[in-house]
C-alpha positions in Angstrom: -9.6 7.9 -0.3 -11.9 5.7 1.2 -12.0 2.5 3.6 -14.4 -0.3 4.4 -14.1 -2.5 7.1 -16.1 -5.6 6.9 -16.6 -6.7 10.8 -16.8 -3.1 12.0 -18.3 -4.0 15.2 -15.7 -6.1 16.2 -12.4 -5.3 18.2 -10.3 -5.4 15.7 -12.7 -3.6 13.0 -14.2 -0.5 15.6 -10.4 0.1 17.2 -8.8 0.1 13.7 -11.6 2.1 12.6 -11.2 4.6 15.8 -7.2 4.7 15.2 -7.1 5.0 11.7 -9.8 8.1 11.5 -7.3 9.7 14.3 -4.7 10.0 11.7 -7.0 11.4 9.1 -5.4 9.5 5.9 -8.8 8.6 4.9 -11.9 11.0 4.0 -14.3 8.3 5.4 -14.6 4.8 7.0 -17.6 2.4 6.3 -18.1 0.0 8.9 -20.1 -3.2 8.0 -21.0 -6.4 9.9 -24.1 -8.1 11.3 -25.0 -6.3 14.3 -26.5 -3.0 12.7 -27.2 -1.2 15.8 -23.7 -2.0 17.2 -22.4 -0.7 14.4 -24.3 2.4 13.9 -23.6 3.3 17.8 -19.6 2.9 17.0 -20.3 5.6 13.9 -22.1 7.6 16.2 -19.7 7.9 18.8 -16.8 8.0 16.8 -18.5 11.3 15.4 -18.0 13.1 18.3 -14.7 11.6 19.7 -12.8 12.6 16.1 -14.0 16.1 16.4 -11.0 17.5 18.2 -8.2 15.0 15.9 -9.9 15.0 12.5 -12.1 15.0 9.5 -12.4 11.8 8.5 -16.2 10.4 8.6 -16.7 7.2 9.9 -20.5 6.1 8.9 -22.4 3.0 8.9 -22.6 1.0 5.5 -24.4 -2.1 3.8 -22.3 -3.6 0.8 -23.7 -1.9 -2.0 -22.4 1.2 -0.5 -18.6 0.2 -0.8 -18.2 0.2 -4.3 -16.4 3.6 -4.4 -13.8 2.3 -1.4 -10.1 2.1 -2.3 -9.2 -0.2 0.4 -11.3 -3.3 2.2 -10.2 -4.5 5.6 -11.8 -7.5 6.3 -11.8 -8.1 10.1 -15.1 -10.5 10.8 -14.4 -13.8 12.2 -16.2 -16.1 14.3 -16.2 -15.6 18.4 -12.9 -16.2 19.8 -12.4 -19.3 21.7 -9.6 -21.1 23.8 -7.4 -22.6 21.0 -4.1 -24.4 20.8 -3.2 -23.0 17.2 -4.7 -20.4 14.8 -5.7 -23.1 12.3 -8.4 -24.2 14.4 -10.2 -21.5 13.1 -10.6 -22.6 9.6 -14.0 -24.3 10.2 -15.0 -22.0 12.0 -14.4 -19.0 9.4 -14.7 -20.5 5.5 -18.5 -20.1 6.6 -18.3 -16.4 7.6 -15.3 -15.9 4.4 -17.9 -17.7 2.0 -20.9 -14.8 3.3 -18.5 -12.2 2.7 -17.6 -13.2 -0.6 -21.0 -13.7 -1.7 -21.3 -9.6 -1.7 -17.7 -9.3 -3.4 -19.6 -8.4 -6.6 -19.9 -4.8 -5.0 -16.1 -4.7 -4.5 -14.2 -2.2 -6.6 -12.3 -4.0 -8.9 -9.2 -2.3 -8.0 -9.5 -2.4 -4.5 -6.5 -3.3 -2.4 -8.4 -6.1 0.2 -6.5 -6.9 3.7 -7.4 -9.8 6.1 -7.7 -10.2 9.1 -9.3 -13.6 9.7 -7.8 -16.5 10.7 -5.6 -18.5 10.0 -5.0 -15.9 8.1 -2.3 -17.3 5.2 -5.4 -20.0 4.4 -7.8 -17.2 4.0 -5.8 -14.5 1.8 -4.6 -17.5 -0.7 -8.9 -18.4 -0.3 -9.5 -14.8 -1.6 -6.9 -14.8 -3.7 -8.0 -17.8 -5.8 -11.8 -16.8 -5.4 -11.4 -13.1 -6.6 -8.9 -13.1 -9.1 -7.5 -10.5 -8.8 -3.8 -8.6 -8.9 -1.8 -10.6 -6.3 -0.6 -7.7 -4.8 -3.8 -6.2 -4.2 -4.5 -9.3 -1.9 -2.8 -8.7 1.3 -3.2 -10.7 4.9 -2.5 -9.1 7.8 0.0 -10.7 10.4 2.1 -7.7 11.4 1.9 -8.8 14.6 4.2 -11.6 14.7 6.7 -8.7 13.3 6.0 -6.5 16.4 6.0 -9.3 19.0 9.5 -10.3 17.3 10.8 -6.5 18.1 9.5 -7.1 21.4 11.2 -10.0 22.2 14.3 -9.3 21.6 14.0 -6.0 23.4 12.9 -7.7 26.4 15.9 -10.3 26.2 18.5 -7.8 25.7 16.8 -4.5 27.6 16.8 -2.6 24.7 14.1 0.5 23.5 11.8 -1.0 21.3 11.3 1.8 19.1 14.9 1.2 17.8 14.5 -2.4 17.0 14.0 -3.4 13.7 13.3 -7.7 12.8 11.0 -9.4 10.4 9.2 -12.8 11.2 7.9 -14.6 7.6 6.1 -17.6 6.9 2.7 -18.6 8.6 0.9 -16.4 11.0 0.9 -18.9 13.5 3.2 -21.2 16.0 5.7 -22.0 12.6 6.6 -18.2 12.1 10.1 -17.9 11.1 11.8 -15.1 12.9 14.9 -13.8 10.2 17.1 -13.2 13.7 20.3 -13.3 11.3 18.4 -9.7 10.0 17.9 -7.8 13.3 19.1 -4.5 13.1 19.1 -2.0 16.9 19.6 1.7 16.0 20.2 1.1 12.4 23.3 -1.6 13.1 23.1 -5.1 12.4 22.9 -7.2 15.9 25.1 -10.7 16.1 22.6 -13.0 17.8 24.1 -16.2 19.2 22.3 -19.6 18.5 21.2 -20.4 22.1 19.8 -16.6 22.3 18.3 -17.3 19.3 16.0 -20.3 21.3 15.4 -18.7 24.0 13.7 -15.7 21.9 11.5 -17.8 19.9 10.2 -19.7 23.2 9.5 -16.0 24.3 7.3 -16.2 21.5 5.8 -19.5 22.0 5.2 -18.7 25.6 3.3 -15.8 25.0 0.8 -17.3 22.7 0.2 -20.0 25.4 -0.2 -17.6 28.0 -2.6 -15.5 26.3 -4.6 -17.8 24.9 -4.5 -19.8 28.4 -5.9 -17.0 29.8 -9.3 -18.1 28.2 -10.4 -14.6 28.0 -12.7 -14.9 25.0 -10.8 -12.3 22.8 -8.3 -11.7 20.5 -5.5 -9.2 20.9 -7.7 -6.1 19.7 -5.3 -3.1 20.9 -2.4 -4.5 19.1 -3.9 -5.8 15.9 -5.6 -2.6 15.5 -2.5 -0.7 15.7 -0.5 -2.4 13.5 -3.5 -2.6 11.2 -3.9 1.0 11.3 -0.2 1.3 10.4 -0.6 -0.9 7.0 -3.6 0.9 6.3 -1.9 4.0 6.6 0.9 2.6 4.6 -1.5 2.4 1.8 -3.4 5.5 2.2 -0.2 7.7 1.7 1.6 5.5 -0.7 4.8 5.3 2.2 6.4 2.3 0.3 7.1 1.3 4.1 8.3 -2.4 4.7 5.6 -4.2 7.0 5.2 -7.6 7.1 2.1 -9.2 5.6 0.7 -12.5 3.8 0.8 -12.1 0.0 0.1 -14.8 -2.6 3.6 -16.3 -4.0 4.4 -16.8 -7.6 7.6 -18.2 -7.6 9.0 -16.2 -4.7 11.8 -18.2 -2.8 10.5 -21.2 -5.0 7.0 -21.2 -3.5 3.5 -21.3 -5.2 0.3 -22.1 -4.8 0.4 -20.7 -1.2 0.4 -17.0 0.2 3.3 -16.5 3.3 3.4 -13.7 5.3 6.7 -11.8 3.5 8.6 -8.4 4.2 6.6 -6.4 1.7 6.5 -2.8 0.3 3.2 -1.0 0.8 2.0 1.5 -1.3 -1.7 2.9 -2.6 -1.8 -0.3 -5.0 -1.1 -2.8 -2.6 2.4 -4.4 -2.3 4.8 -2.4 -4.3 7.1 -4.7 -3.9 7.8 -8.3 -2.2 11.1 -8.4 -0.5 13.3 -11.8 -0.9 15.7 -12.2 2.3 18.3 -14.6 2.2 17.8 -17.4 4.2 20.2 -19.6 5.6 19.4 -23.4 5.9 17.6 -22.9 9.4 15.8 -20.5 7.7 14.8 -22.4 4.5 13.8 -25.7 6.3 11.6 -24.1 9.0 9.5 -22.2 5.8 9.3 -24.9 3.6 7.9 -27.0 6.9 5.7 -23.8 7.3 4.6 -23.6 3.6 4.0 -27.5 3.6 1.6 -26.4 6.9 -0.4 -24.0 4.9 -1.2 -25.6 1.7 -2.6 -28.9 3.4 -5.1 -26.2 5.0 -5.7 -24.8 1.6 -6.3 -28.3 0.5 -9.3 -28.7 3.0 -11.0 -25.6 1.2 -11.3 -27.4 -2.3 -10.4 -24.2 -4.2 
């Protein structure tokens, strides 16, 4: 099986390509982007630091070279910059989106394609409606808020992280919905109380601020790239593991025309399956706020 990764001198693109190839799921990585030279130095280097961990080849690439790749991960975006909210990237990316998509005709047509760029809900429904192809072969990546959820409410209640298992949906962004009626420590359901319930989503807020206050120019490269290089590997070996990611919506919990990030089911085709929680009233008005969010960024696309 074979990966590209469009932005392969980024961060995200060179760490995810780095940590995937450790794991060896793949017999080679293509790495693509504008900066050749950066690029051919990562696949250069990474030649000699997989030696000892695996055979996967990690090589340099220009689109016509991708056709035979299973799987796309799309990590280009424009430079990072101190924002208050993910969406203020939409200008900034539906230029670099748009380039990518003019070399989409060198796509296989049953590749499974995962985003990375942001906001990245706007940009997975963009492809989506652009391609036209299989829903579930159109997948954006926002495992993150997942993770950061797990980590939350192992920080509030000094518990291993490892044995915490919670879902956030909706947009990859500020309007999340963490399912916190959902959580589940050692494989036992956890009974969180409403005013623990705040205080773990302002742990969320907070963090975002803080981060993004620290006006360091960069996006969180180590732990997109190893939650990316978990979905990817959810793919590769056809796990059917449940990770959460954007996926266009036909009807799911009454929503269309709009992709939400959803618990999904990932196999070599994509999203196996897309999981429908229950959601309690909280719940429902916080996505459909959320959804209402998205598609007016969608609208500024003119699809």
């Amino acid at each position: 099986m074979k990966l590209a990764i469009i932005g392969g001198n980024g961060a995200i693109g060179s760490t995810t390509a780095f940590l995937t190839a450790q794991k060896g799921i793949y017999d080679e990585i293509k790495l693509l982007g504008r900066k050749t030279n950066v690029l051919k130095n990562h696949a250069m280097d990474m030649e000699h630091a997989l030696m000892p961990f695996s055979k996967t080849v990690v090589s340099f690439a220009e689109y016509e070279d991708i056709g035979d790749c299973q799987v796309i991960f799309i990590a280009a975006g424009a430079p990072e910059r101190k924002v208050v909210s993910r969406e203020e990237y939409l200008k900034d990316n539906v230029r670099v989106m748009d380039e990518i998509l003019e070399h989409s005709c060198h796509f296989s047509k049953d590749a499974v394609i995962l985003t990375a760029t942001n906001p990245i809900d706007v940009f997975n429904f963009y492809l989506y409606k652009k391609l036209k192809k299989d829903r579930m072969k159109i997948l954006g990546f926002s495992a993150n808020d997942s993770l950061r959820l797990r980590w939350a409410i192992a920080e509030k209640f000094n518990l291993e992280f490892s044995k915490t298992e919670a879902y956030c949906i909706g947009e990859h962004g500020e309007d999340q919905v963490p399912l916190m009626n959902c959580v589940k420590y050692d494989g036992k359901m956890m009974n969180i109380e409403d005013e623990t319930k705040v205080e773990i989503k302002k742990i969320l807020v907070d963090w975002f601020l803080k981060f993004q206050n620290l006006d360091a120019r960069r996006t969180s490269g180590w732990t997109s790239s190893v939650t990316a290089s978990e979905v990817l590997e959810a793919i590769a070996c056809d796990s059917g593991k449940i990770i959460e990611c954007s996926v266009p919506l036909e009807g799911d919990l009454g929503y269309r025309d709009v992709s939400l990030g959803m618990m999904v089911k990932l196999g070599k085709e994509g999203a196996k399956e897309v999981i429908v929680p229950k959601l309690n009233d909280g719940e429902k008005r916080s996505l459909d706020k959320a959804t209402a969010k998205i598609k007016q960024q969608i609208a500024h696309l003119n699809i």
